[in-house]
Biotite code that builds the C-alpha atoms (Angstrom):
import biotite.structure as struc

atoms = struc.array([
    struc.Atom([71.632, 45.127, -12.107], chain_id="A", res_id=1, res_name="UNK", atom_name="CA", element="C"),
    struc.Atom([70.839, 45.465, -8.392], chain_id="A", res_id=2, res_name="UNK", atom_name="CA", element="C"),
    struc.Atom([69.050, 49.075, -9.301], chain_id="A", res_id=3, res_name="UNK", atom_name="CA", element="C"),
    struc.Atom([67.409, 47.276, -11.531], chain_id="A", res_id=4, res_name="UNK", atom_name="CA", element="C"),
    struc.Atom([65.293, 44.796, -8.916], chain_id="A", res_id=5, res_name="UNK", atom_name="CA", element="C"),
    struc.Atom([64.820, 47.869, -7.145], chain_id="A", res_id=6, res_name="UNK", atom_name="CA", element="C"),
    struc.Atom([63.342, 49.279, -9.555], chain_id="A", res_id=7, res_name="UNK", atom_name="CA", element="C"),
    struc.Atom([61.216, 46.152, -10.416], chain_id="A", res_id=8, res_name="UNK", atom_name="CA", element="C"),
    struc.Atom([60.142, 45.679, -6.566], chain_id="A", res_id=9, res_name="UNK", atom_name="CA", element="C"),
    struc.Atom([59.186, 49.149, -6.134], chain_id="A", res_id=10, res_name="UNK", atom_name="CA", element="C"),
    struc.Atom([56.866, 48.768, -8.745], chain_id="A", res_id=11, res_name="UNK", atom_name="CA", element="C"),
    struc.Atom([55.297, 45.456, -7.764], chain_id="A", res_id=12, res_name="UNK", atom_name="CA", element="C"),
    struc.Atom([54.201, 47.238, -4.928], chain_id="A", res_id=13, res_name="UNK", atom_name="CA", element="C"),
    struc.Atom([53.325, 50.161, -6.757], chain_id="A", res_id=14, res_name="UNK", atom_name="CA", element="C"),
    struc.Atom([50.652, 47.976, -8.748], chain_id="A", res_id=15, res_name="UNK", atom_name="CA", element="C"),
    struc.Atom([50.019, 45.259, -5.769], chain_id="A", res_id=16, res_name="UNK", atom_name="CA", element="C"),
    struc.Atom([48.740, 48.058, -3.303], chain_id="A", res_id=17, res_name="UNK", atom_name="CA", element="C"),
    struc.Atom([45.884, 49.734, -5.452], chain_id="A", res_id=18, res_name="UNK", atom_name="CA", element="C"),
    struc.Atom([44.699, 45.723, -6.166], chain_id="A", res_id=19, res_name="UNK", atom_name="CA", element="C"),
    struc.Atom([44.592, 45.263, -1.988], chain_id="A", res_id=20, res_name="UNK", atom_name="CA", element="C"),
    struc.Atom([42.571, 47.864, -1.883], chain_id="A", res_id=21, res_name="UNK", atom_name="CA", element="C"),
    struc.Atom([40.313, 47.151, -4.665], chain_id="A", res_id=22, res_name="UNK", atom_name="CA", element="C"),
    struc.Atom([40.109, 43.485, -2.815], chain_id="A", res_id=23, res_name="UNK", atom_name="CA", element="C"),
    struc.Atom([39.290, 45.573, 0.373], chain_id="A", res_id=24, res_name="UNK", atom_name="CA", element="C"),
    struc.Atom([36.826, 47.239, -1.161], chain_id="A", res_id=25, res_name="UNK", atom_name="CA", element="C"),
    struc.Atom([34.821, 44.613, -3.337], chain_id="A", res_id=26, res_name="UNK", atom_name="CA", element="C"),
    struc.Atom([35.001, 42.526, 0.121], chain_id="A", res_id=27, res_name="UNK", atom_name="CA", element="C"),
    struc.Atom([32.879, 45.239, 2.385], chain_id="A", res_id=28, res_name="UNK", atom_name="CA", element="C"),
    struc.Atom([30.197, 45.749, -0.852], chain_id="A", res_id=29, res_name="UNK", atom_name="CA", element="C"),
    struc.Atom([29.957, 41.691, -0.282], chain_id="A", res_id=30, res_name="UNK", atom_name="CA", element="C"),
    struc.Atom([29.511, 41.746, 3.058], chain_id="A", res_id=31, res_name="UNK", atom_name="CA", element="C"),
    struc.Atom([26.887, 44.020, 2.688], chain_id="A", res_id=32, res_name="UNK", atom_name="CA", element="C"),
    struc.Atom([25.257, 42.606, -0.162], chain_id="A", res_id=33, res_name="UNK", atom_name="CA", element="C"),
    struc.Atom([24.601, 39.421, 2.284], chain_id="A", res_id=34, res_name="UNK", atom_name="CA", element="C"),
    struc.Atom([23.693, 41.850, 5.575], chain_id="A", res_id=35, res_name="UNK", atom_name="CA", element="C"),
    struc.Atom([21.327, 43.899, 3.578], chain_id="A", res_id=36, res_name="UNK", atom_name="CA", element="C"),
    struc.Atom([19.437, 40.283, 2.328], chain_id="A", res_id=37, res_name="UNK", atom_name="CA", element="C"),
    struc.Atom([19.740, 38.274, 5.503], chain_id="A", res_id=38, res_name="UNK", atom_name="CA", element="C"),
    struc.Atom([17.718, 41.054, 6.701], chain_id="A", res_id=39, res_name="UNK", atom_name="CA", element="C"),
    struc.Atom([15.041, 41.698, 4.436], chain_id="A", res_id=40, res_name="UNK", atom_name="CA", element="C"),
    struc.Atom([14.159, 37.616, 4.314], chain_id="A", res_id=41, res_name="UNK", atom_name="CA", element="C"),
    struc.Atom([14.202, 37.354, 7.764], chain_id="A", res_id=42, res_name="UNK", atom_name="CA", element="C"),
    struc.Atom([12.439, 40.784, 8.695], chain_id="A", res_id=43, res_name="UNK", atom_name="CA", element="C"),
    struc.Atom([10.504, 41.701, 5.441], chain_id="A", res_id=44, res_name="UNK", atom_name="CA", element="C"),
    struc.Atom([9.887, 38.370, 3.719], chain_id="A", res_id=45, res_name="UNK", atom_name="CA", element="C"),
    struc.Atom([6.677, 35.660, 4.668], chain_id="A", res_id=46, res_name="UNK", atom_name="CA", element="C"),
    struc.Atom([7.647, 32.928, 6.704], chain_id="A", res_id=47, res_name="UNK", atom_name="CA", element="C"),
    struc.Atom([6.249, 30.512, 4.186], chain_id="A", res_id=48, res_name="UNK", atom_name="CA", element="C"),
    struc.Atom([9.126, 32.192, 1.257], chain_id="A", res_id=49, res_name="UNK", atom_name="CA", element="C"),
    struc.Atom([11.956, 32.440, 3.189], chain_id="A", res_id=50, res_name="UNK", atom_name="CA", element="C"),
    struc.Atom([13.030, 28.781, 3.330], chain_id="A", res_id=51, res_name="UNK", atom_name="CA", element="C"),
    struc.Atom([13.749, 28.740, -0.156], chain_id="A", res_id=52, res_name="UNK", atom_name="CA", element="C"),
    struc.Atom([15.156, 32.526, 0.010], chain_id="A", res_id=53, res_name="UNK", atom_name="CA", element="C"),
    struc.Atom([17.902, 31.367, 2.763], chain_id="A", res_id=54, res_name="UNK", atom_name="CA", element="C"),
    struc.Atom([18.826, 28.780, 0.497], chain_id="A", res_id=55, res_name="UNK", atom_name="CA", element="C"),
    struc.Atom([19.066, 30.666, -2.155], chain_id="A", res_id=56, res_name="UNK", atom_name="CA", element="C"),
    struc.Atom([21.255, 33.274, -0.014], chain_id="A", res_id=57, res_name="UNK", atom_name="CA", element="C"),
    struc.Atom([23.512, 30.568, 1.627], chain_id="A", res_id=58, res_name="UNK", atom_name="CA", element="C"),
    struc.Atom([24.605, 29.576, -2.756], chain_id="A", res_id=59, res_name="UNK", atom_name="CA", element="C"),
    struc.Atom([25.666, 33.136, -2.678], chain_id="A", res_id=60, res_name="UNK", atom_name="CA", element="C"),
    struc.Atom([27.407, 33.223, 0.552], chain_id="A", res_id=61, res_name="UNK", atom_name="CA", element="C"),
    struc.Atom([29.333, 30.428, -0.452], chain_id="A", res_id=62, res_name="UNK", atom_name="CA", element="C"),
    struc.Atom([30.789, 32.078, -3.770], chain_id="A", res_id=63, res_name="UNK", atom_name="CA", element="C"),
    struc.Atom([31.408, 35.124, -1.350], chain_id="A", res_id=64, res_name="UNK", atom_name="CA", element="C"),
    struc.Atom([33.435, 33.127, 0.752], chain_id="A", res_id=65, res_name="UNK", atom_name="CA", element="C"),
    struc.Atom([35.500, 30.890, -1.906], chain_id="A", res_id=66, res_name="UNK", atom_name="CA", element="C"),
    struc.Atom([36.073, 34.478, -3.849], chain_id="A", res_id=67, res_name="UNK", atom_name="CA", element="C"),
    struc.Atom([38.296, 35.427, 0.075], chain_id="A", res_id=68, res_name="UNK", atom_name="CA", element="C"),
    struc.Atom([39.368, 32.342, 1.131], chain_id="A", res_id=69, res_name="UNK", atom_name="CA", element="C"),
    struc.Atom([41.710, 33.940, 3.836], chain_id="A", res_id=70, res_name="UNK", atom_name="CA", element="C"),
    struc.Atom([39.033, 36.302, 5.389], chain_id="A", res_id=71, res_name="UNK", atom_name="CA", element="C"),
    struc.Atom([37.028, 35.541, 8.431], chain_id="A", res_id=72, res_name="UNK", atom_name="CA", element="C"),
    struc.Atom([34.467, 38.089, 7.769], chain_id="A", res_id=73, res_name="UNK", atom_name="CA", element="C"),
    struc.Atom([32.779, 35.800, 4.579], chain_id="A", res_id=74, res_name="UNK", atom_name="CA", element="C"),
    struc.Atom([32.599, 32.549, 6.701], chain_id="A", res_id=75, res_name="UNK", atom_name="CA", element="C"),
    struc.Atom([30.856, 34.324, 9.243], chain_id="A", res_id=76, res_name="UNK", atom_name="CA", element="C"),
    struc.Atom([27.899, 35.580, 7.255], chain_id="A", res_id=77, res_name="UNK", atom_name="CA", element="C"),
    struc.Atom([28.186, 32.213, 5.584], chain_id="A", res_id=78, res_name="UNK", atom_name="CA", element="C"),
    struc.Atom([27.711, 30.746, 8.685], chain_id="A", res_id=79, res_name="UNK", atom_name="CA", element="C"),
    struc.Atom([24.494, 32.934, 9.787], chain_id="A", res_id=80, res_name="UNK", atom_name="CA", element="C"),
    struc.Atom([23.256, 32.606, 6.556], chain_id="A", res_id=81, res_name="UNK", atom_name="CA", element="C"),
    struc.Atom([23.135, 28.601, 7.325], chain_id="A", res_id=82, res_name="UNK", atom_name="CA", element="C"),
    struc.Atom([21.956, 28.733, 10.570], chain_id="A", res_id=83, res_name="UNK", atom_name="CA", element="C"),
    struc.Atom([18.982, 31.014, 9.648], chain_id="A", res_id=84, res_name="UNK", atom_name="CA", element="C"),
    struc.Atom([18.488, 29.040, 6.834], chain_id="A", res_id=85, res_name="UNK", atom_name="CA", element="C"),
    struc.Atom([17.839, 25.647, 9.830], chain_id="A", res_id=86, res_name="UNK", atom_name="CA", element="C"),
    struc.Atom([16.020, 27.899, 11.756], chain_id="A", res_id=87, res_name="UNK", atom_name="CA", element="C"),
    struc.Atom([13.093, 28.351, 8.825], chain_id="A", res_id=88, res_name="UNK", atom_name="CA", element="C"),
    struc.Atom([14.016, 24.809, 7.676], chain_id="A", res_id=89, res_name="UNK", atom_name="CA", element="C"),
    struc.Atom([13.137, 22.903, 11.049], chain_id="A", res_id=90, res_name="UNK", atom_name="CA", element="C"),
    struc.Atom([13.203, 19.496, 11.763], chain_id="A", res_id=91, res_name="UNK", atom_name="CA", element="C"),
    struc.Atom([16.321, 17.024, 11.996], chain_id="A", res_id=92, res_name="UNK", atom_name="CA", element="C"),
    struc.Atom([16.491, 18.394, 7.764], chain_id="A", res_id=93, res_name="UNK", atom_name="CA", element="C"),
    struc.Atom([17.854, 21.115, 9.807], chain_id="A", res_id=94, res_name="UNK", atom_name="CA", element="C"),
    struc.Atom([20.882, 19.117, 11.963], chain_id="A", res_id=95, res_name="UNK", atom_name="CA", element="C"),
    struc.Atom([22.987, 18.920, 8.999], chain_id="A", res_id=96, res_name="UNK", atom_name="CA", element="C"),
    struc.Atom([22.861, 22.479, 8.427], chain_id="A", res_id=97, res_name="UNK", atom_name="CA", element="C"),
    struc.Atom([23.354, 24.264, 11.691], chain_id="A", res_id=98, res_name="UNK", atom_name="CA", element="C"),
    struc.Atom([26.883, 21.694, 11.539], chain_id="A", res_id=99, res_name="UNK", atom_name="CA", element="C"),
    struc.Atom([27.740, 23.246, 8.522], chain_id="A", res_id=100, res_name="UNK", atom_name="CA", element="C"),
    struc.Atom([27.198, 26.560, 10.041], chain_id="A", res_id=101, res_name="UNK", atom_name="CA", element="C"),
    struc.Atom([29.495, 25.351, 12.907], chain_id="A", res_id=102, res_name="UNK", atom_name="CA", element="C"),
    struc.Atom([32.064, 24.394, 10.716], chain_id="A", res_id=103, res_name="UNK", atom_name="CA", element="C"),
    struc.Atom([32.475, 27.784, 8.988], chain_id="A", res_id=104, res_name="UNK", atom_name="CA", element="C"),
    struc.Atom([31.913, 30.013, 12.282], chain_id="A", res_id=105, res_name="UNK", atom_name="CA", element="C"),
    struc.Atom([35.218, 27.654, 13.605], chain_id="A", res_id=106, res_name="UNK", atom_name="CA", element="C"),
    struc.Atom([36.966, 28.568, 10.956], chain_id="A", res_id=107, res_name="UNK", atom_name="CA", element="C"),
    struc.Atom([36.224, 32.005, 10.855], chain_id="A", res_id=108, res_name="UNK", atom_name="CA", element="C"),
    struc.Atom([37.787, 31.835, 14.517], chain_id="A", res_id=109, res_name="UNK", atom_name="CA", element="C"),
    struc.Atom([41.202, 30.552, 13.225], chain_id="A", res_id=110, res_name="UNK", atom_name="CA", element="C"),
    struc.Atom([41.674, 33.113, 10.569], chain_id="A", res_id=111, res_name="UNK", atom_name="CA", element="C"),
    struc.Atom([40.476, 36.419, 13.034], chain_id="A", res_id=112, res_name="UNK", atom_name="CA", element="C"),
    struc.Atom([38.571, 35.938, 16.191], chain_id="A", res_id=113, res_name="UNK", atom_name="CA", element="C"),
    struc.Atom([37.695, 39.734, 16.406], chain_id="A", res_id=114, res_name="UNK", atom_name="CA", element="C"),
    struc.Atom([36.495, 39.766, 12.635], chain_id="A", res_id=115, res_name="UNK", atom_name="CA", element="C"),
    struc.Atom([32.834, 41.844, 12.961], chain_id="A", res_id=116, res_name="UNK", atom_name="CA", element="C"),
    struc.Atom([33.189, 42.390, 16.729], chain_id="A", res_id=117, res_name="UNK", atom_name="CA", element="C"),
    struc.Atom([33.441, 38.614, 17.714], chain_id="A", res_id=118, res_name="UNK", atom_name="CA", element="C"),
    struc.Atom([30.097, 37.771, 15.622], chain_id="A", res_id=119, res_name="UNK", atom_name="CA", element="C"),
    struc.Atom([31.469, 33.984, 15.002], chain_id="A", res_id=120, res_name="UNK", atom_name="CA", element="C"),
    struc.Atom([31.816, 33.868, 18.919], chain_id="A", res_id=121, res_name="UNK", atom_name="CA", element="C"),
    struc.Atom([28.408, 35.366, 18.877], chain_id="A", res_id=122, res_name="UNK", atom_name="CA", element="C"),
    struc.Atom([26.831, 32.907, 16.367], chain_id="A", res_id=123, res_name="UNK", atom_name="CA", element="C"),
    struc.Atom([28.398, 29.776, 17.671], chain_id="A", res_id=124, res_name="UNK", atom_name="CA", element="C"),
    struc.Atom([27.431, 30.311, 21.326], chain_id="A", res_id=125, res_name="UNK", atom_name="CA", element="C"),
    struc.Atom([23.559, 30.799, 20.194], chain_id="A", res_id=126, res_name="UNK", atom_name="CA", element="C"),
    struc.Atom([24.203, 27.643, 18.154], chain_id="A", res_id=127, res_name="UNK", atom_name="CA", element="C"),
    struc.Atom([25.573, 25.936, 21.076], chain_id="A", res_id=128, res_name="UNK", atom_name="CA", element="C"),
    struc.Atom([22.684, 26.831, 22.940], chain_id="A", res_id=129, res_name="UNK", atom_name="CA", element="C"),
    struc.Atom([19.542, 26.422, 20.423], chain_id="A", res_id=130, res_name="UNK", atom_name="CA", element="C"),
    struc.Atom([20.561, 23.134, 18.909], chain_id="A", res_id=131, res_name="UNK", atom_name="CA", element="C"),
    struc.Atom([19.746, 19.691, 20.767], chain_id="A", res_id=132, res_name="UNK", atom_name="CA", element="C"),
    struc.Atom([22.406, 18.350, 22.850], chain_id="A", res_id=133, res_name="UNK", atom_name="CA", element="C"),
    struc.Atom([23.561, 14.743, 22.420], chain_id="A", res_id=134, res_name="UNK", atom_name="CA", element="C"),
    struc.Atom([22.849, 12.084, 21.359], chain_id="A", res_id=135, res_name="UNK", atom_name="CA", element="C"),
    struc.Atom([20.716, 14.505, 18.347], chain_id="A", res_id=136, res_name="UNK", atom_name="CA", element="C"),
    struc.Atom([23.180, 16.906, 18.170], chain_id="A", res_id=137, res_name="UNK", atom_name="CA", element="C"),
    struc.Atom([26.091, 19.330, 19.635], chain_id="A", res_id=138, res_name="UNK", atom_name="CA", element="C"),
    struc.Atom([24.388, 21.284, 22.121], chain_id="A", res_id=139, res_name="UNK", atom_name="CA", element="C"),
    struc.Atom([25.770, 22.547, 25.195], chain_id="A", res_id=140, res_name="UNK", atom_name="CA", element="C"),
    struc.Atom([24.871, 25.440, 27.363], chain_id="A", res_id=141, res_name="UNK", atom_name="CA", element="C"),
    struc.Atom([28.036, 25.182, 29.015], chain_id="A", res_id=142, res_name="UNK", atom_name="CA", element="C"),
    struc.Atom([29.828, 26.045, 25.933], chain_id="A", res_id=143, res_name="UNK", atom_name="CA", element="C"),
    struc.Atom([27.281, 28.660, 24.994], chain_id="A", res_id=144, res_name="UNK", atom_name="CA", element="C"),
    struc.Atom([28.108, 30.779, 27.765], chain_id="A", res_id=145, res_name="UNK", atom_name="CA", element="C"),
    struc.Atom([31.286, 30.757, 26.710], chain_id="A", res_id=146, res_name="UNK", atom_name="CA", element="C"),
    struc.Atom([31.069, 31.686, 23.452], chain_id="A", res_id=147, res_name="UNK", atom_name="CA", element="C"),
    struc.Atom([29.178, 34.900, 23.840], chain_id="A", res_id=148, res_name="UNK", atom_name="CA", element="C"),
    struc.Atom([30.844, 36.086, 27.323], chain_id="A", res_id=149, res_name="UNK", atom_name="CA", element="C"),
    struc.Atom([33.831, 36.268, 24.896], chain_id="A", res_id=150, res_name="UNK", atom_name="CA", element="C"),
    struc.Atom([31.623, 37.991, 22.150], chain_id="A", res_id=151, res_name="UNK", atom_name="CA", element="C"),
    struc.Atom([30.679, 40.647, 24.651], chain_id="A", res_id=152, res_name="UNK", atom_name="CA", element="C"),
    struc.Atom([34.314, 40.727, 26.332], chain_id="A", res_id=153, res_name="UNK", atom_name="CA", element="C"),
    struc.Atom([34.680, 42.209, 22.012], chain_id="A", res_id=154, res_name="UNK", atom_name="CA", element="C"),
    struc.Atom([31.794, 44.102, 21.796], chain_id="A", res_id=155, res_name="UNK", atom_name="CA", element="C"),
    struc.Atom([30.327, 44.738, 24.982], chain_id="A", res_id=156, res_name="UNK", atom_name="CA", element="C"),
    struc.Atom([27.872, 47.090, 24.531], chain_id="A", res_id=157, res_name="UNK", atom_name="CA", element="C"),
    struc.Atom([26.819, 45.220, 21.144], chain_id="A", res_id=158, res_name="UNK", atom_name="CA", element="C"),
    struc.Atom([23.033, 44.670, 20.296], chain_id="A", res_id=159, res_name="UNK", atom_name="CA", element="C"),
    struc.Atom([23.532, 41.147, 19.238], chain_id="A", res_id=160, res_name="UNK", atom_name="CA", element="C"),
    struc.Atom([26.072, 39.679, 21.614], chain_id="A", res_id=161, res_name="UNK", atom_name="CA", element="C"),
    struc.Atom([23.765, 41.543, 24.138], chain_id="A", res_id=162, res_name="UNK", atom_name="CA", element="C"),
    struc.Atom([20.448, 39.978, 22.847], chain_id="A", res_id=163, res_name="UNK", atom_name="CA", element="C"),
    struc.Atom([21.521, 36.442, 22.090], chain_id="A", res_id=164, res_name="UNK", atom_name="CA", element="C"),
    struc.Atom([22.879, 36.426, 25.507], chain_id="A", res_id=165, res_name="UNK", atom_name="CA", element="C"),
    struc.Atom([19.711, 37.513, 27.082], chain_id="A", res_id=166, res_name="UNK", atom_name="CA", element="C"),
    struc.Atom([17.893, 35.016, 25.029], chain_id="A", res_id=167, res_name="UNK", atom_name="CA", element="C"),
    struc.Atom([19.947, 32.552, 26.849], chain_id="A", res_id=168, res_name="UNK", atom_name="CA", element="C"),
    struc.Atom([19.841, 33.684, 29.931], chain_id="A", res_id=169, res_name="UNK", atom_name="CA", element="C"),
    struc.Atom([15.986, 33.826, 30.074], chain_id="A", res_id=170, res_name="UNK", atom_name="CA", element="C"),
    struc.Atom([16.307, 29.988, 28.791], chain_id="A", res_id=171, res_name="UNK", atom_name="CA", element="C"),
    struc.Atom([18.005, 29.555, 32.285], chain_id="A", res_id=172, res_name="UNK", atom_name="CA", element="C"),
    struc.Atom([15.348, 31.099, 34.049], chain_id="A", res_id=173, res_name="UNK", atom_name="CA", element="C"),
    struc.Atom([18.378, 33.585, 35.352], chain_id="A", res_id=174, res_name="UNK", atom_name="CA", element="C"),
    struc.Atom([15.945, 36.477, 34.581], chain_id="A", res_id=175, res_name="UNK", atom_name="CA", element="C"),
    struc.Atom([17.266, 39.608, 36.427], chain_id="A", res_id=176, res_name="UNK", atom_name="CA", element="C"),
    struc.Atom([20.293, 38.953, 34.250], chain_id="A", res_id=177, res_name="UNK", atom_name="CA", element="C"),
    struc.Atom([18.382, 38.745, 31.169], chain_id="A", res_id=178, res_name="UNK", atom_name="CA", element="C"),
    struc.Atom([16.862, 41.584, 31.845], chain_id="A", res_id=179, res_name="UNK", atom_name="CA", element="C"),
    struc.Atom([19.710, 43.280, 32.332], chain_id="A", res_id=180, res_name="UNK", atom_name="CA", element="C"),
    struc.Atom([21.451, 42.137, 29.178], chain_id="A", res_id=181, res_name="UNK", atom_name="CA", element="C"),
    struc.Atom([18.158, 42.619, 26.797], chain_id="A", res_id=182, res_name="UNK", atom_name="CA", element="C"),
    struc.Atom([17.949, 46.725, 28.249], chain_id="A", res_id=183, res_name="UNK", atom_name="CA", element="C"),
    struc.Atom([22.177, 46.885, 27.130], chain_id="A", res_id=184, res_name="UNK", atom_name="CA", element="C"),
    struc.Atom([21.272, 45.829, 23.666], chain_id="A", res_id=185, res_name="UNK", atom_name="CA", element="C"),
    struc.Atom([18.075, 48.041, 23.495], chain_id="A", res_id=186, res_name="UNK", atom_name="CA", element="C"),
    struc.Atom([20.732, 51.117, 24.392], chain_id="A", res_id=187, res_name="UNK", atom_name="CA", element="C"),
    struc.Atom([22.995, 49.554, 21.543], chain_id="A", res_id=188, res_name="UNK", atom_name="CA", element="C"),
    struc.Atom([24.102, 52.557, 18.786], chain_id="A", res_id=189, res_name="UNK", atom_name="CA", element="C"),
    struc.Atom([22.269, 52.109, 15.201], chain_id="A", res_id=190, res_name="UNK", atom_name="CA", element="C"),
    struc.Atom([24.492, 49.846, 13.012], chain_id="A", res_id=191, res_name="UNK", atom_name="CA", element="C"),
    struc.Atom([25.506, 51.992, 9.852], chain_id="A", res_id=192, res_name="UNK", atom_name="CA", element="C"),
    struc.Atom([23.166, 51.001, 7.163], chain_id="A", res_id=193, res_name="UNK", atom_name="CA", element="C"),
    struc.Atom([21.652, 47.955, 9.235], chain_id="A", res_id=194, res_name="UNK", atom_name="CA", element="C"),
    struc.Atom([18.252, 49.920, 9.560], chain_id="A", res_id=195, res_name="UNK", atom_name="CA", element="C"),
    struc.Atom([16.207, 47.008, 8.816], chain_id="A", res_id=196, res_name="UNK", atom_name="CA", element="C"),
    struc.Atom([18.742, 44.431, 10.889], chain_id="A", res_id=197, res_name="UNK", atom_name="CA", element="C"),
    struc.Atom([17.913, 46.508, 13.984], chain_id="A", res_id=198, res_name="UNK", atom_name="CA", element="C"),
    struc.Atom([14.459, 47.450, 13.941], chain_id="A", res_id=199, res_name="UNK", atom_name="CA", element="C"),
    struc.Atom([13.829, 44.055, 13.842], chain_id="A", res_id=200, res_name="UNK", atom_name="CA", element="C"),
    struc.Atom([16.132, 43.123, 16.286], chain_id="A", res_id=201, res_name="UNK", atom_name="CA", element="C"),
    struc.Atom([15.039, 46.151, 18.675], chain_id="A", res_id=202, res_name="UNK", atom_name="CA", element="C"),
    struc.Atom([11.463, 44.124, 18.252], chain_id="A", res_id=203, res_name="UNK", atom_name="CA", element="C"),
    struc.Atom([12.813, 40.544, 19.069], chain_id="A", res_id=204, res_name="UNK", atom_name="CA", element="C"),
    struc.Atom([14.249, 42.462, 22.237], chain_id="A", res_id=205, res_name="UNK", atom_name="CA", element="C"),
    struc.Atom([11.210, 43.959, 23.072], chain_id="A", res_id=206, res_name="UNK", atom_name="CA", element="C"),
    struc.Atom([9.180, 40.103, 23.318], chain_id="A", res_id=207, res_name="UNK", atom_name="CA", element="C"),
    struc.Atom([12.528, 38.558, 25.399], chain_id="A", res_id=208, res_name="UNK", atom_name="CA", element="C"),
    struc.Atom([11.849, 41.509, 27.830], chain_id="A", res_id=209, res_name="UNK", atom_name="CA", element="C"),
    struc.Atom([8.441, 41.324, 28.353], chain_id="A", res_id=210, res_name="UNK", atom_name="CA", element="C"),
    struc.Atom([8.547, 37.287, 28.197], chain_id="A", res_id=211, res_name="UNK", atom_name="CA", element="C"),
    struc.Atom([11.385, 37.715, 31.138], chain_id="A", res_id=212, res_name="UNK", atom_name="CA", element="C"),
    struc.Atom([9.699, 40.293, 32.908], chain_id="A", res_id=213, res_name="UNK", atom_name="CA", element="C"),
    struc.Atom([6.690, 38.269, 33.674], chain_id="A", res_id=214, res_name="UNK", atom_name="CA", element="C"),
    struc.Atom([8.623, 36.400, 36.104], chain_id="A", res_id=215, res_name="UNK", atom_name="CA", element="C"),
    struc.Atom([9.908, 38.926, 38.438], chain_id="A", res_id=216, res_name="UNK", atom_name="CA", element="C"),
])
């Protein structure tokens, strides 16, 4: 008897380990699926069409992230997704979005901090720091800082925790450390299949440093 519930443990995990990694797996070609379109609507796609693209994106994302409800990594592209999505969007139509995009990046942060190099530390503190403080909304530069000094003390030499960062720090008029921070994510290493993410990131970069530049 007790060989036999050896027998039948042993092969639970026999059959439960090639499903894990079929989960694994079917999880990264996800994730991609919503990298590889965030990026073409926001770098490749007319202002004017991606409003209704975003949206169209964020329905997916939010399949994506029911389909792993215990994975960080859904909720965070779930949560750029939305927050894109405001950005094209614009207005106060926008407010109850870039909450929702909140919401899931805080979430994200309770299941794994560290999930994509710290990129829901990343996307909150640019939230925190691009949305209108009270009484409109929930920004806070205070907080913002926060946020993406811990994204960077994950991913330090990261082009987006380095960019975003700049981006606030020439908000501050703190320019020499802008500059500073926009060069580190120009020397960032190419993202594995983000080609189009970083070209027109490496662009965005480009504007920040010339904008902060100006005023040395």
């Amino acid at each position: 008897m007790i060989r036999s519930i050896k027998l039948s443990i042993v092969l639970f995990i026999m059959l439960l380990v090639p499903l894990t990694s079929a989960s694994a797996a079917g999880l990264s070609e996800d994730i991609a699926l919503l990298q590889h379109e965030w990026a073409r609507i926001k770098y490749q796609t007319s202002e004017n069409l991606q409003e209704a693209q975003f949206e169209a994106l964020a329905k997916t994302a939010e399949t994506i992230t029911a389909r792993y409800p215990n994975r960080a990594e859904p909720l965070i592209w779930e949560g750029i997704i939305l927050s894109t999505w405001a950005g094209s969007k614009g207005g106060l139509g926008a407010l109850s979005l870039v909450k929702q995009s909140r919401d899931r990046l805080e979430a994200a942060l309770v299941i794994n901090p560290a999930a994509l190099d710290g990129s829901a530390y990343t996307s909150l503190g640019t939230l925190y720091f691009k949305v209108p403080g009270w009484p409109i909304g929930f920004g806070d530069d205070e907080k913002a800082e926060e946020m993406l000094t811990k994204a960077l003390g994950i991913n330090p030499d990261g082009i987006d925790p380095n960019f975003f960062y700049g981006e606030f720090l020439l908000e501050e008029e703190r320019y020499q450390e802008s500059i500073r921070a926009l060069n580190q994510a120009l020397q960032a290493a190419p993202r594995p299949d983000r080609k189009i993410a970083d070209a027109g990131r490496k662009s965005e970069i480009q504007l920040l440093l010339d904008e902060a530049q100006k005023h040395m």
